[in-house]
Structure formats: structure tokens, C-alpha cells
C-alpha positions in Angstrom: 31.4 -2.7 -1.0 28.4 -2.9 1.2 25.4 -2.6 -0.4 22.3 -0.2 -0.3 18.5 0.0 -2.2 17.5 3.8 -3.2 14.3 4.5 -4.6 15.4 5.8 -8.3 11.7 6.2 -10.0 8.0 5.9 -8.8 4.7 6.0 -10.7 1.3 5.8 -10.0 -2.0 5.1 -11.7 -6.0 6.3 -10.5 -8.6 4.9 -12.5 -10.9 7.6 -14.5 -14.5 6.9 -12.0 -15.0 8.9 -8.9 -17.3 7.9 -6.3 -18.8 10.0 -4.2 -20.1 9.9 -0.5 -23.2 11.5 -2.0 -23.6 8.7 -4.8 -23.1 6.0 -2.0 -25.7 7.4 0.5 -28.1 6.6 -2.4 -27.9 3.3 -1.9 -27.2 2.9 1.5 -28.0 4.8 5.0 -25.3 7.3 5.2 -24.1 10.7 4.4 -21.3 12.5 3.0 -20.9 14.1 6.4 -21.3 11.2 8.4 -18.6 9.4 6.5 -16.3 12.1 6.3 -16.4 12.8 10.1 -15.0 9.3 10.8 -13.0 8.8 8.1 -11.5 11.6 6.2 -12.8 10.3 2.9 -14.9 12.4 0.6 -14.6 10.2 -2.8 -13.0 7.7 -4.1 -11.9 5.9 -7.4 -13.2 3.1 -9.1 -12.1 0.5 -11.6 -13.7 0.3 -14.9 -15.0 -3.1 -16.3 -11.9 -3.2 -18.7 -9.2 -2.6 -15.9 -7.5 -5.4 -13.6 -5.2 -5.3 -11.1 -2.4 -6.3 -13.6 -3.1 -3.5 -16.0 -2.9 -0.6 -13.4 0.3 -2.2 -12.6 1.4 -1.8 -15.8 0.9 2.2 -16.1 1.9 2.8 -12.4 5.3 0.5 -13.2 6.1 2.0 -16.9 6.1 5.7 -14.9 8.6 4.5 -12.3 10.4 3.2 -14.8 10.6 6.6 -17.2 11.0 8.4 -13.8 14.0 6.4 -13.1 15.5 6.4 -16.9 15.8 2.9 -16.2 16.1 0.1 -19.1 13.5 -2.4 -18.4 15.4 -5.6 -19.0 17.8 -4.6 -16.4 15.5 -5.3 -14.2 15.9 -8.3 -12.0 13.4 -9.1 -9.9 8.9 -7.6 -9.9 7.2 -8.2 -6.5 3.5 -7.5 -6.8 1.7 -6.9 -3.3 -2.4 -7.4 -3.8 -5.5 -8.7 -2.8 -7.2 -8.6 -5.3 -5.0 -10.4 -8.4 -6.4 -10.9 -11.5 -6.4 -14.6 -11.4 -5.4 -17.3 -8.6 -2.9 -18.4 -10.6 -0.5 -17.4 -12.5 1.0 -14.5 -10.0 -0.2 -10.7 -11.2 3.4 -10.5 -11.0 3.6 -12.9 -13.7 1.0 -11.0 -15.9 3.2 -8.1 -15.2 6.1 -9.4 -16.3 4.7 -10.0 -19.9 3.2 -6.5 -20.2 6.5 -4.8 -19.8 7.9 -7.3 -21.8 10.8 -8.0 -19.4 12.3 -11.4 -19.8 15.2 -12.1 -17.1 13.0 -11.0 -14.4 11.6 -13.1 -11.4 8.2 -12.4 -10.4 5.8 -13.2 -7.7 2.8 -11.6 -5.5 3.1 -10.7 -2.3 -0.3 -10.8 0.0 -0.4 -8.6 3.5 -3.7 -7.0 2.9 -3.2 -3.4 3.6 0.3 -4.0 4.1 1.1 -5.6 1.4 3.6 -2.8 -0.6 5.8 -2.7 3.2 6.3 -6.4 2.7 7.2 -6.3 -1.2 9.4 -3.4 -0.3 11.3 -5.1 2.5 11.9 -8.2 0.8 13.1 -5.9 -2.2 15.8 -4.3 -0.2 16.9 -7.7 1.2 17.2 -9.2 -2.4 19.6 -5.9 -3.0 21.7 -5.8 0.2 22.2 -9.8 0.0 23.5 -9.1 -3.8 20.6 -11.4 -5.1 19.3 -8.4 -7.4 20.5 -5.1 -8.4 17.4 -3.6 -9.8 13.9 -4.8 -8.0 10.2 -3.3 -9.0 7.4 -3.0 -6.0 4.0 -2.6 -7.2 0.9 -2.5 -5.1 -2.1 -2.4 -6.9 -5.8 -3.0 -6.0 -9.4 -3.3 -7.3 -10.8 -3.4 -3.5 -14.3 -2.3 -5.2 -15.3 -6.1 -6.5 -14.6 -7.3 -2.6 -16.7 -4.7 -1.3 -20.7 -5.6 -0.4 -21.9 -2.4 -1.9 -24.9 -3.0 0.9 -23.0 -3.0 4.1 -22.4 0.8 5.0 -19.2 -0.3 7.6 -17.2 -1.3 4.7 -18.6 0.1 1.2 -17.4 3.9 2.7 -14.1 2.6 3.1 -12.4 1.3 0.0 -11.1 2.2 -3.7 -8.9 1.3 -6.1 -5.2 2.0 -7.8 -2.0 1.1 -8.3 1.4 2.4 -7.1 5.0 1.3 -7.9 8.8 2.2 -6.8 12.5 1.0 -8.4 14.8 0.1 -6.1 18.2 0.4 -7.4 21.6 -0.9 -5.5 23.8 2.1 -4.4 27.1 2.1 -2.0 25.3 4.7 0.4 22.0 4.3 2.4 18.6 4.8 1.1 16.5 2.2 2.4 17.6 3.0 5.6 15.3 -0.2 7.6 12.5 -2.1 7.3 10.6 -3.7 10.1 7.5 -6.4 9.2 5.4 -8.2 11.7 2.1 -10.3 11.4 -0.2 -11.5 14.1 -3.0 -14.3 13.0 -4.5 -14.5 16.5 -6.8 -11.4 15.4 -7.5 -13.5 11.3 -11.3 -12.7 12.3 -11.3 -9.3 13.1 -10.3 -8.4 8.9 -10.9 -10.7 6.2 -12.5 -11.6 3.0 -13.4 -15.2 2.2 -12.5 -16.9 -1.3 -16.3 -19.0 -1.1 -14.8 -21.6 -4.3 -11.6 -22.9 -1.3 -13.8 -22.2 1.6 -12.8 -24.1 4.8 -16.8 -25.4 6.0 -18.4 -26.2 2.3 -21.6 -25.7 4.1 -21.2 -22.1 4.3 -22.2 -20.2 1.3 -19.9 -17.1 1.8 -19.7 -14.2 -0.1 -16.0 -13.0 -1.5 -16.8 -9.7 0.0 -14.4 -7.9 3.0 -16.3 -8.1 6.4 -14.9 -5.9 9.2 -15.3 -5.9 13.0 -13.8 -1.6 12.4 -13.8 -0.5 16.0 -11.6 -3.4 17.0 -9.9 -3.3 13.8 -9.0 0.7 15.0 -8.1 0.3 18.6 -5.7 -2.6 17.9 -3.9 -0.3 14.6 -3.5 3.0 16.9 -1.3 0.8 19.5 0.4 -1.4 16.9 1.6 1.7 14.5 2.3 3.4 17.8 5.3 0.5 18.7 6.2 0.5 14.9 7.1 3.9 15.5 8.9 3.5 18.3 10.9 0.5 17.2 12.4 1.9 13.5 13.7 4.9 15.6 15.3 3.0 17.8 17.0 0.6 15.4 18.1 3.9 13.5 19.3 5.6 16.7 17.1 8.5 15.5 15.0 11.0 17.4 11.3 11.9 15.7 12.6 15.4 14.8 14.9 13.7 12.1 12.0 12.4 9.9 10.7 14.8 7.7 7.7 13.2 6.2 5.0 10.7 7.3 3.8 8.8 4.3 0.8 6.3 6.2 -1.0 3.9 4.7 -4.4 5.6 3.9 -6.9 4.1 6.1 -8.5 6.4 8.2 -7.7 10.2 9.3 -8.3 9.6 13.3 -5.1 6.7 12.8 -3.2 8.7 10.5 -3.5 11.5 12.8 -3.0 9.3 16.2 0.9 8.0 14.7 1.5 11.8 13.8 1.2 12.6 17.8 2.9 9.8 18.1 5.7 11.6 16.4 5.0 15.0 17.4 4.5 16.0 13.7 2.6 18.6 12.2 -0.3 17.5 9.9 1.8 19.3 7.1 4.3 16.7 7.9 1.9 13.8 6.8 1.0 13.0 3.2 -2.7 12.8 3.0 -4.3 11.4 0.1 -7.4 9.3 1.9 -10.1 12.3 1.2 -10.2 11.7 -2.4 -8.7 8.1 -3.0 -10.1 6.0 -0.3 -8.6 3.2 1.5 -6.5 1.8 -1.7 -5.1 -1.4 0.5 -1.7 -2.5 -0.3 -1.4 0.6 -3.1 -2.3 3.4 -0.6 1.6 3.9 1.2 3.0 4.0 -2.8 0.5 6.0 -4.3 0.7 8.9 -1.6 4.8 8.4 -2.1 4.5 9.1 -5.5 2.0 11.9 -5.0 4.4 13.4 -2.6 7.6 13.2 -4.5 6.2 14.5 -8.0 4.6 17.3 -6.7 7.8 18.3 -5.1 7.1 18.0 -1.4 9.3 15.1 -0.8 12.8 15.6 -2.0 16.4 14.3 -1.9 17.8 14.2 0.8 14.6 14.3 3.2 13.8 11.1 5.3 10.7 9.2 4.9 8.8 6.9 7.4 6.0 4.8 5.5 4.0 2.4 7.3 0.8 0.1 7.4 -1.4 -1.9 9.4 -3.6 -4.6 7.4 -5.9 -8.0 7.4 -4.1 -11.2 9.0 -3.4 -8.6 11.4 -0.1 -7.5 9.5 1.9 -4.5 10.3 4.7 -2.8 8.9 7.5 0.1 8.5 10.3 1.4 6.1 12.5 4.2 6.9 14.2 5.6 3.7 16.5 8.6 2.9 15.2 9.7 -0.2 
């Protein structure tokens, strides 16, 4: 038979704090309405001193994983997309692994930046369609706040944290309908955060925090999601009015809303979580998923375009029939 991946279960996980525009323009020159008029963001969550990238993982998988009615040792293979992992080494997918207990699992980390859950998922669906796994869990999960210089205003507005997952499951009929992926490292210094202890000129004493060139950063994401667009329709064959939902990643509302004209959608088309969760990097496009399909917007049937554009620069799409 020729084989598919369908998203059977998803799950996500928002830690307890909520930051505020107003508690950030305490510390630093801003506003709630000046950040809110650029970005769309209004709060935003933030880890606790107990919590790591690996346990949000944890409660955003074991939810997919109800969701689905899946047994946990059937699954095969944990991709972990992040930026932030708990240690260097071993993989947060590793840690993963052990906190659900699963044994004949392989696991690894994925790293895109903002990205990061696109890549996990289209390597998942390739595992599935080659017959290298049957069951596959994506997790994206991020504690952006301990990279964040809580003293530069173009970057401190921007970020929060959480964790979102999805099973893929191998079916005979489409789900994962395509996946497109693309990186470009001619733009590395426009998006990055430096790890000081592997740092390439020792006589540098960088700080592990994001620094951001945003403007740039914005013009190049508006034209890149823009072709992204335009190529997943065309390797479907599909005109725009077949997509019922746009699930972006949540970066900023002006980009969000530039790849809904792109697609002649209506704002009630597009899942929208960025006022109250922030830029959640590689967990944003799973979180908003999940948001979507357990509050019964998204339902079977209905065909979903996620995408993101992230650090290295890094780009991608999935089109799924949910």
C-alpha cells in the first residue's frame, strides 16, 4: 500500500507566569501600546525556575498522546525541535524519551530556530511514508525567556515560552498532504544567539542572549513566506480557496497578516495566538494547532497550511488534511 502520516492527537503545555507589556515597560522604555502596535502581542508566558524545555515536553506529549488513545510504546520514533534544550548533550529528545518511559523509541533534537517544529514534522512524515516508522512524536518546546537580554527593548517584547506536540500515525489515505523546507545561511547575522562557552573568536566575551537586526529580519520573512505559499499550492495543484485554515508561526501580526493577503484569506481564517503567548519559536505553529483543533475550529476533514520563518534564515511549510 502506499503510505500516508495523519495527525491522530496533539497537546500543548503554557507555563503558569504571564508577562505583561505593562510589567516590561517597567524596566525598559516601552509601552503596552507601543508594543502592541508593532506586534500584536499584549502578554506573554514565562517559565518557572523548576520547568525546562524537557518537562513542557513532557505534558504537551502525554496530551497528544491521550488525545490520540495511543499506547506509548508503540511509538517509534520522538523528534524534539528547540533552541533552548536543557543540556548540550544528551538530546531533549533523549530526556524525553525517559519521561514517558518509552523504550523502543529513537530520539533526537531538531534545531531551525523558529522553524524548528516544520523541520521535525517533515522529517516525521518522511520516516512514515519511507516505512522507517509507523508512529512518530513532534514536539517543539521553548524557554526563549533565559536567551532574551531583558534590557534590550527590540528583542525582550518579542519572546515566551511553551511547548507543543503532534502524533503522526501511518494511514493508507493522505494527511500530511506536503512538506516544503528551505534554509539560507547567507543572512546567519541578521538572527542569532551565540553559545559564549564554543564561541568562534575566544576574545569576544558574548552573551548567550538573541540579538536581532528586526526590520531586516521582517522584510526578508514577508517575501520568503510569500513564495512558500506559492510553492505548496503548486506542488498540490491546489488554488488558495481550498485551504481552510492558516496556522502561522506566531511572530508578528503585520507578517501573519501579509501571508493571509497573500492567500486572500479572511483574518477568521488565521489562528492567532501571538497576543497572549508571544513569539514561542519552534513551539508557536504547534501550540496554535492545538489551540485550534481543541476548541473545535479546526476539524476533520478541513485543510491546514502551517508555516514558519526562523534564525539561520530557515523557512518552512506543511500542508495537511486534518
Amino acid at each position: 500500500m502506499i503510505r500516508y502520516s495523519r495527525v491522530v492527537g496533539t497537546g500543548g503545555y503554557l507555563p503558569e507566569e504571564v508577562r505583561t507589556n505593562e510589567q516590561i515597560s517597567e524596566t525598559v522604555d516601552t509601552s503596552d501600546s507601543w508594543i502592541y502596535e508593532r506586534t500584536g502581542i499584549k502578554s506573554r508566558r514565562i517559565a518557572g525556575a523548576h520547568e525546562s524545555a524537557a518537562s513542557m515536553a513532557e505534558i504537551a506529549a502525554r496530551q497528544a498522546i491521550e488525545a490520540a488513545g495511543c499506547d506509548p510504546q508503540t511509538i517509534d520514533l520522538i523528534i524534539v525541535a528547540t533552541g533552548t534544550p536543557d543540556l548540550v548533550y544528551p538530546s531533549t529528545g533523549c530526556l524525553l524519551q525517559q519521561r514517558l518511559g518509552i523504550k523502543n523509541a529513537v530520539a533526537f533534537d531538531v534545531q531551525a530556530a523558529c522553524s524548528g517544529s516544520i523541520f521535525a514534522l517533515s522529517i516525521a512524515d518522511q520516516y512514515i511514508k519511507s516505512g522507517a516508522a509507523k508512529t512518530v512524536l513532534v514536539v517543539g518546546s521553548e524557554i526563549c525567556s533565559r536567551i532574551v537580554d531583558w534590557t534590550d527593548r527590540g528583542t525582550c517584547i518579542l519572546f515566551g515560552d511553551g511547548a507543543g506536540a503532534l502524533l503522526l500515525s501511518v494511514t493508507n489515505e493522505p494527511g500530511v498532504l506536503s512538506t516544503h523546507i528551505h534554509s539560507d545561511g547567507d543572512f546567519k547575522d541578521l538572527l542569532y544567539c551565540p553559545l559564549p562557552q564554543t564561541s568562534v573568536n575566544k576574545n569576544e566575551q558574548e552573551a548567550g542572549y538573541i540579538s536581532m537586526r528586526g526590520n531586516e529580519v521582517f522584510k526578508v520573512a514577508v517575501n520568503t513566506l510569500g513564495r512558500i505559499v506559492d510553492e505548496t499550492l503548486e506542488a498540490n495543484n491546489m488554488d488558495r480557496s481550498e485551504i481552510d485554515w492558516l496556522v502561522p508561526h506566531q511572530a508578528n501580526i503585520r507578517i501573519i497578516a501579509a501571508t493571509a493577503k497573500k492567500l486572500k484569506m479572511s483574518m477568521k481564517q488565521v489562528v492567532v495566538t501571538l497576543e497572549t503567548q508571544g513569539n514561542t519559536s519552534s513551539a508557536s505553529v504547534l501550540l496554535a494547532f492545538n489551540e485550534a483543533v481543541r476548541d473545535g475550529r479546526i476539524k476533520r476533514g478541513q485543510v491546514v497550511l502551517l508555516e514558519a520563518f526562523g534564525a539561520g534564515f530557515t523557512w518552512g511549510s506543511a500542508l495537511i488534511k486534518y
